[in-house]
C-alpha positions as CSV (number, residue, x, y, z in Angstrom):
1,X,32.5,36.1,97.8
2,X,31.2,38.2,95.3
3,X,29.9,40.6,98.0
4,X,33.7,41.1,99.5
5,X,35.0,41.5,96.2
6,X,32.7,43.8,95.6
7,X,32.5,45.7,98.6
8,X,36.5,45.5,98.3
9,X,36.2,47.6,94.7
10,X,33.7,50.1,95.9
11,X,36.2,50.7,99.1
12,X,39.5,51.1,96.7
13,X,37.4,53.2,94.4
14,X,36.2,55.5,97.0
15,X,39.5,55.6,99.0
16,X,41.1,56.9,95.3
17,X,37.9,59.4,94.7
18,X,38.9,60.8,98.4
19,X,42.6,60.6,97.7
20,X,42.9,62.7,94.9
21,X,41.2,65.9,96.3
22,X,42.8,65.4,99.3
23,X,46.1,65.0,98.4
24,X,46.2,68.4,96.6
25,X,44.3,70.4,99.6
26,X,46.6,73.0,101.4
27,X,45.8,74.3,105.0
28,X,44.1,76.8,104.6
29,X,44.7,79.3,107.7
30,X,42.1,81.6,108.3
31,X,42.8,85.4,109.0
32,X,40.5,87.4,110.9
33,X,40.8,91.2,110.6
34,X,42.5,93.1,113.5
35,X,40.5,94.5,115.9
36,X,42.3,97.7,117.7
37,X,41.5,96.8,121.5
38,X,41.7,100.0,123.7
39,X,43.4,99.2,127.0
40,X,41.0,100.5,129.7
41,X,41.9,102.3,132.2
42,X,43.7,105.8,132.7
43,X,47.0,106.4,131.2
44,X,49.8,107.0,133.7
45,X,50.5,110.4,135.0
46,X,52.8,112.4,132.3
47,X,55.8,114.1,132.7
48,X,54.8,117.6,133.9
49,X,55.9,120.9,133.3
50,X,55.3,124.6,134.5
51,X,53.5,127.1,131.8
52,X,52.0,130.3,132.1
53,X,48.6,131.6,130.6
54,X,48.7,135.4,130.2
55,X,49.9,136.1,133.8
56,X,48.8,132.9,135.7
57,X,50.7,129.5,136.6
58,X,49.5,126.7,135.5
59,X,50.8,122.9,136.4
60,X,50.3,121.0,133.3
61,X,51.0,117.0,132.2
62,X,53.0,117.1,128.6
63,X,51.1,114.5,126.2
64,X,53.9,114.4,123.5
65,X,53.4,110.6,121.4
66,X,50.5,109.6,120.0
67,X,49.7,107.5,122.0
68,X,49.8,109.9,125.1
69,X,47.3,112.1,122.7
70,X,44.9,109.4,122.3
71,X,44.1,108.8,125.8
72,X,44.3,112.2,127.4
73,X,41.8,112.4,130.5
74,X,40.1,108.9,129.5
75,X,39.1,106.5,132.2
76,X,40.3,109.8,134.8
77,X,38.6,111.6,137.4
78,X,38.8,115.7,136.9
79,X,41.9,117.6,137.3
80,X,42.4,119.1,140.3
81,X,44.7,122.8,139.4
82,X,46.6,121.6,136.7
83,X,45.8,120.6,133.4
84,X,47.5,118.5,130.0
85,X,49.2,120.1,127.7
86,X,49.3,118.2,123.9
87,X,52.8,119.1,121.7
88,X,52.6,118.1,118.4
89,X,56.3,118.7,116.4
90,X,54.1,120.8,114.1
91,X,51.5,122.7,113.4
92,X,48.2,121.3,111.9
93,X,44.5,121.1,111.9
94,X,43.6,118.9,115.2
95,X,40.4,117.6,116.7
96,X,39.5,116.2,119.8
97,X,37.1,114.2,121.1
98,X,35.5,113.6,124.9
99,X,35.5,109.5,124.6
100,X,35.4,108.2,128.1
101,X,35.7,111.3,129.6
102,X,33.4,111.5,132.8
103,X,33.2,115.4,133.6
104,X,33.5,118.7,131.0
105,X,36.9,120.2,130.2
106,X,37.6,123.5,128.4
107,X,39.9,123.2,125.6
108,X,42.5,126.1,124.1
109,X,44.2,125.5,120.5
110,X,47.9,127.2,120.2
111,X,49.1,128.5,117.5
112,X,53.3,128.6,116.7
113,X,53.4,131.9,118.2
114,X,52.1,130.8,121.9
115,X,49.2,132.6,121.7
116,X,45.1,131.1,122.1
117,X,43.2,131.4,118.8
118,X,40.2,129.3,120.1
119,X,38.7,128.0,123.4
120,X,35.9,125.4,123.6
121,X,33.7,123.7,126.3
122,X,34.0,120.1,125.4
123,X,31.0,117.9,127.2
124,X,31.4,114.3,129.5
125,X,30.9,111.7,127.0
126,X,30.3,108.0,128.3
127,X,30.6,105.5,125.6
128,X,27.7,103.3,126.2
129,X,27.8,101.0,123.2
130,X,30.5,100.9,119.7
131,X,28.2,102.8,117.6
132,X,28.5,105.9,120.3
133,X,30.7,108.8,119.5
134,X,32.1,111.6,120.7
135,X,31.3,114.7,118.9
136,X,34.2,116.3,117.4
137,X,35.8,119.4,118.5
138,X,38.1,120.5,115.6
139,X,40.3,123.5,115.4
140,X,39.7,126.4,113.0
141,X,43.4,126.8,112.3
142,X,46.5,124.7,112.5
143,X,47.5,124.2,115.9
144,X,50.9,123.5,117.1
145,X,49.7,122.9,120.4
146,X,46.3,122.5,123.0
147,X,45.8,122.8,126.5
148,X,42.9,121.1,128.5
149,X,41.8,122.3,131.6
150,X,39.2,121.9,134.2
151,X,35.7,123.3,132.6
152,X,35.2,127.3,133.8
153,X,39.0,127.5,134.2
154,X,40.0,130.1,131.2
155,X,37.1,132.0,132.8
156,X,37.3,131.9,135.9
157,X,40.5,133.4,135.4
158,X,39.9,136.2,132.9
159,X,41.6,134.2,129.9
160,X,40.3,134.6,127.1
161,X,41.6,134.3,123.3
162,X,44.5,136.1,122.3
163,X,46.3,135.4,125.7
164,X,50.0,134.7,125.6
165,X,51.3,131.0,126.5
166,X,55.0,131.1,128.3
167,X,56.1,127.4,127.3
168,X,59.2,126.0,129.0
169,X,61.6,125.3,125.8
170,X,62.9,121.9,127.0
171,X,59.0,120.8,126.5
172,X,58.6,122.6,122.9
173,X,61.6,121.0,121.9
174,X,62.1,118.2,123.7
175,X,61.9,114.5,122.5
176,X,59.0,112.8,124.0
177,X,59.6,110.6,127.0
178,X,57.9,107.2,126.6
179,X,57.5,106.8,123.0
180,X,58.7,108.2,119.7
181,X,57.3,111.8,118.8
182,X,53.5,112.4,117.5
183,X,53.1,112.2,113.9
184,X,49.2,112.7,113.9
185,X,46.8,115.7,112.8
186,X,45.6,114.5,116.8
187,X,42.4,113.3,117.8
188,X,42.6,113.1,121.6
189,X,40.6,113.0,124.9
């Protein structure tokens, strides 16, 4: 009998030594840091628009949101005679990168004014693990706007900097189709 009673005490003590810790304890939830997942795939075709570079036509896709800018020719095969024209609302300093990007492009930065100030060859880049990046290709002034095209284009067609951009108003001042308006300094592909 004294074992039960016993056994009984050093139940009731334990159960109130468990109790008391418990009975205070909150749920504690635990939050994991957001991790940005990048869709894959190619963004859908953009809304496209007739320019002209110096004297030649050019069929371009309008990448107006930020999100549009972010994607650019990731995940797509090579333009075929047109190329993707980025509007930002203003001008700024912009860079751009070639992440996921299977083929070279050329690259022209716009000022205001419509005209070229610089033109760069950007390289294929293939992300191949998360530490892999793109190297940057910035601008050397503020750019209002930035026109990719198939690599050798601007040369094979005597453009060089300093050439004249005709841009359709309705796409310097229109509002972006599929999203709101780019706020970024641009980073895009």
């Amino acid at each position: 009998m004294k074992t039960s009673v016993l056994l009984s005490v050093v139940l009731a003590v334990l159960a109130l030594l468990l109790a008391g810790p418990l009975a205070g304890c909150k749920e504690e939830k635990t939050v994991l840091p957001e991790v940005k997942v990048e869709p894959q795939g190619p963004q859908p075709t953009l809304p496209m628009a007739a320019i002209t570079v110096r004297d030649v036509s050019l069929k371009v896709e309008v990448a107006t949101t930020d999100a549009q800018h972010e994607k650019g020719y990731m995940f797509r095969g090579p333009p075929k005679d047109s190329g993707m024209l980025f509007v930002w609302p203003k001008a700024d300093y912009r860079s751009f990168h070639m992440k996921n990007v299977s083929f070279d492009l050329d690259l022209a930065y716009i000022g205001d004014n419509g005209v070229i100030f610089q033109i760069l060859r950007m390289k294929a880049f293939r992300v191949q693990s998360p530490a892999d990046r793109s190297p940057p290709y910035a601008s050397l002034r503020e750019a209002r706007y930035a026109l990719e095209v198939p690599a050798g284009w601007f040369k094979e067609h005597g453009i060089a900097e300093g050439a004249a951009l005709k841009i359709p108003a309705d796409v310097t001042e229109s509002k972006p189709p599929g999203g709101p308006p780019s706020t970024s300094t641009g980073t895009a592909g």
